[in-house]
C-alpha positions, 0 to 999 in steps of 0.5 A: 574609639573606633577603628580605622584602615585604609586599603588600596588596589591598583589595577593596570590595564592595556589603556590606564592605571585604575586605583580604588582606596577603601577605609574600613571603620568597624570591618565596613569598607566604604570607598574613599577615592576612585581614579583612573589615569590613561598611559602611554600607547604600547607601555602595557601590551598583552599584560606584560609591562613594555615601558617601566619608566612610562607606567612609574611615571603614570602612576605616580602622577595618578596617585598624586592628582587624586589626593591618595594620601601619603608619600609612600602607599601600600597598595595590592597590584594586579597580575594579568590573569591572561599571563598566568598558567592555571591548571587544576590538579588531583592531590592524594590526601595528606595533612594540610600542612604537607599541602603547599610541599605537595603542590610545588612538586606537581608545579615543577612536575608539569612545568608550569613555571619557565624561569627560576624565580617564578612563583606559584599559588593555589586555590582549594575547591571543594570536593564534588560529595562535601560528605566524603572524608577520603580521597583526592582534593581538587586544588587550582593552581597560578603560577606566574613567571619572574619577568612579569612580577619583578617588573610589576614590583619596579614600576611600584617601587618608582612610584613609591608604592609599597607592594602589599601582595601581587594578586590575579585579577581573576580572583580580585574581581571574584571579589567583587563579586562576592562583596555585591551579591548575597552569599549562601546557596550556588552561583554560577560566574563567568568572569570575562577577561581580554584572552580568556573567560573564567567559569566559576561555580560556588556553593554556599560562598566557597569554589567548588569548580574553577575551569579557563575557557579559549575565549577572551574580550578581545576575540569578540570584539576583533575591531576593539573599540576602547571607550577608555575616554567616553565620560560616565553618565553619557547615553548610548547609541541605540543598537539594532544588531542582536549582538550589540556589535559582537563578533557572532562566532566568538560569542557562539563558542563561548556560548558553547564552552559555557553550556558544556562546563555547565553540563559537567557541573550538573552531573558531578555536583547535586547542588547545581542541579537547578541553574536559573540565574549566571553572573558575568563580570568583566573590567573592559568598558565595551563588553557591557552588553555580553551579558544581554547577548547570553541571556538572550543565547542561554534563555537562562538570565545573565546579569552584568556584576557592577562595583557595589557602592553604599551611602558611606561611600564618598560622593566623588567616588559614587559618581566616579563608579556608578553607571557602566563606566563603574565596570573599569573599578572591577578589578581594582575595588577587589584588590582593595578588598584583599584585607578589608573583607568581612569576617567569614568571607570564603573568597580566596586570597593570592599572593604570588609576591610571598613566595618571591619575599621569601625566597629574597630574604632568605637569599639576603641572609645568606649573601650577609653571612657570607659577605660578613667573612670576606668584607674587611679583606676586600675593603680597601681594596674595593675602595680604590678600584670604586675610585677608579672605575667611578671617575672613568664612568662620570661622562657615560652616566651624564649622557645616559641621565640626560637621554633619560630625563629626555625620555620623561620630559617626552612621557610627561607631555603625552601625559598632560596632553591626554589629561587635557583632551580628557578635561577639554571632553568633559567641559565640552559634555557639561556645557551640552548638558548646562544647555538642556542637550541629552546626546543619546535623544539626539542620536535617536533622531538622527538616526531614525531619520536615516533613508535607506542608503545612507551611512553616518560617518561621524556625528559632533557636536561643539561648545558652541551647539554646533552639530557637523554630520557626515556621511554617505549615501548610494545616491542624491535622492537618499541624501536629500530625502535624509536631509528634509527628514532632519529638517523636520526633526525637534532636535535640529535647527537650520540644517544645511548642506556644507558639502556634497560630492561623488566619492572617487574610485568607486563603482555606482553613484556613491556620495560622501556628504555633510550636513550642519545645524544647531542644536535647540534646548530641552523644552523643544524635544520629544522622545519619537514616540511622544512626537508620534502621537 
């Protein structure tokens, strides 16, 4: 009979909480559920955790809206990988099972650990000539301090999560990577993160190269545009800018940094002599046209990784994870790889959890043997003064329990309210869709019959098929030649003017406007260039 496991991988972001469950049958992972849920405002910041209470809480109801399965889940969490000090480091040859001493001591020798209960993990690459069988190895090493792994692992245990490893997302989506592109020959992958972009080259599946460059999603996109609640499938706006709204001198530099790894790869490995193709993954929804922008930079193509999806996989995660809105499973689809990987994947696997399971069982079985000695004489002594102490402390604690089921009542309805508006854009978009309204054929219409002139403010479309535009325009001329442009548009009907107004404490003839109109069915519209002809 065979053989079934299940695997789960949580990823928590700046925005949401992602979970991706895998059940392997034979050592094939197929997806069996695949969620997102969105968290409080400020709970999460700069990959550290600021509302324990928030994220439990957000989780848990994740996990138990979605049907993940039993009271308690053990699941693999993700460490920000923004948060990690990585350093590569030349280690002189010495048994393999001398390594990891090894390395501790240059951990502690270059200080990248700032608290006690810190821990570190390391990746071994291989050597530049694979044929030499003498001189220093190459490793990269992680370390993470213990405020952002103790915190991780409360938020899973209020949530009933039992912590399988706490694991980089940099090396959880290089997983991803690895499950959906074919392994042997070289590789090339950038892997996009909110602060930095990891460069990442591979020789026949295994790391030869690991290097951390200074440019993140978010310097790229200053004016960040989270599109945590755009619903899958919806078409988007059509774009002129090259740069698909891309901040242009965060671009160049990664650009730059890239071409230069690139260069120093080729002069230290033979195998990378040729580069005809670069990988790009990323988690962050709005960084899907980097990869389009840098195959137009490098002429060299730069395909985006998407989350592969198979046939055994479950229809709602196929719909849930397939299209661009796939990209947030990025990293959460690799950490529920972590122990579901085919048989002779080279893909490294990071606990930064063993090192702190360790030290914690070991510290418990000293603090037994020594509390075993004095417990009897401290006994009742300790009976009576916890009597006390017990009785004089009842009203704090009621004051505090009750301030803090104050707390979660408040978390709980921000919650169901986010979860709401999320229902309420869904029905909205499927009621359009019912209608025969596809948004992205709209929205070319609309545009194109813009005057020069004329700027959009917002364009919304009710459960009624009710279309509000509003915008503004240097002068009356352009608003009224836009207006008879839409008129004559196949996708609009009965457009008028609601309002039309000089804008105040503004030099020129500037004028902020609204139109209004309805929506017509599928049969009525043409693509431009069909209407063209």
């Amino acid at each position: 009979m065979a053989r079934e496991t299940e695997h789960i991988g949580i990823d928590i972001s700046e925005h949401e909480i992602r979970a991706v469950q895998l059940r392997t049958r034979n050592g094939k992972p197929a997806v069996v559920k695949a969620a997102w849920v969105p968290i409080p405002e400020n709970a999460f910041q700069d990959g550290r955790v600021k509302h324990i209470g928030a994220l439990s809480l957000a989780l848990k109801r994740l996990l138990e809206s979605s049907g993940f399965g039993r009271a308690t889940s053990r699941a693999v969490l993700s460490v920000s990988s923004d948060r990690l000090a990585i350093r590569n480091i030349a280690i002189p040859p010495v048994p393999d099972s001398e390594l990891a001493a090894v390395v501790a001591g240059e951990v502690e020798h270059f200080g990248l650990l700032q608290s006690k209960g810190g821990a570190f993990g390391f990746i071994r690459l291989l050597p530049p000539n694979r044929t030499a069988s003498t001189g220093s190895q190459q490793v990269t090493v992680m370390a993470v301090d213990d405020e952002l792994t103790s915190q991780l692992r409360e938020v899973a245990e209020r949530a009933n999560v039992e912590v399988v490893a706490l694991e980089p997302s940099a090396l959880s989506m290089l997983r991803t990577v690895a499950a959906a592109t074919p392994a042997g020959g070289t590789a090339f992958t950038l892997i996009v993160g909110r602060e930095f972009t990891d460069a990442i080259f591979w020789i026949d599946g295994g790391l030869a190269a690991y290097r951390r460059l200074d440019v993140g999603s978010i310097m790229m996109m200053p004016v960040v545009r989270h599109r945590e609640a755009v619903v899958a499938d919806s078409a988007a706006t059509a774009v002129s800018d090259p740069l698909e709204g891309l901040h242009e001198g965060a671009v160049d530099r990664l650009a730059l940094e890239t071409r230069r790894t690139i260069e120093y790869l080729q002069r230290e490995f033979a195998d990378f002599a040729v580069l005809d193709r670069i990988q790009l993954i990323t988690d962050f929804q709005p960084m899907e046209p980097l990869a389009r922008v840098l195959s137009r930079q490098f002429g060299i193509e730069t395909s985006l990784v998407m989350v592969p999806t198979s046939p055994q996989d479950s229809s709602t995660a196929q719909a849930e994870m397939s299209g661009v809105g796939g990209i947030r499973y990025s990293t959460a689809y690799g950490l529920a790889l972590y122990d579901a990987m085919m048989p002779g994947s080279k893909v490294p696997k990071l606990d930064l959890f063993s090192t702190q399971r360790t030290a914690q069982v070991y510290e418990a079985t000293k603090r037994n043997f020594a509390g075993s000695i004095v417990v009897s004489a401290l006994g009742i002594a300790l009976g009576v003064l916890g009597f006390v102490m017990y009785n004089m402390q009842i009203s704090r604690v009621e004051g505090v329990i009750g301030s803090t089921n104050a707390q979660t009542a408040a978390i709980e309805a921000q919650i169901d309210q986010t979860m709401e508006e999320r229902a309420l854009h869904t029905r909205q978009y499927r009621a359009l869709r019912k209608e025969g309204v596809p948004i992205g054929a709209m929205m070319d219409y609309i545009v194109g019959s813009l005057q020069s002139g004329v700027g959009l403010k917002s364009v919304t479309v009710g459960s009624d098929l009710k279309v509000v535009i509003s915008g503004e325009a240097v002068d009356e001329a352009s608003v009224i030649k836009t207006t008879q442009n839409l008129q004559r548009s196949p996708v609009l009907k009965g457009l008028m003017i609601n309002s039309f107004s000089r804008i105040e404490n503004q030099v020129g003839n500037g004028i902020q406007f609204q139109l209004s109109g309805q929506t017509v069915s599928m049969d009525r519209i043409k693509m431009p260039k069909e209407a063209n002809r």
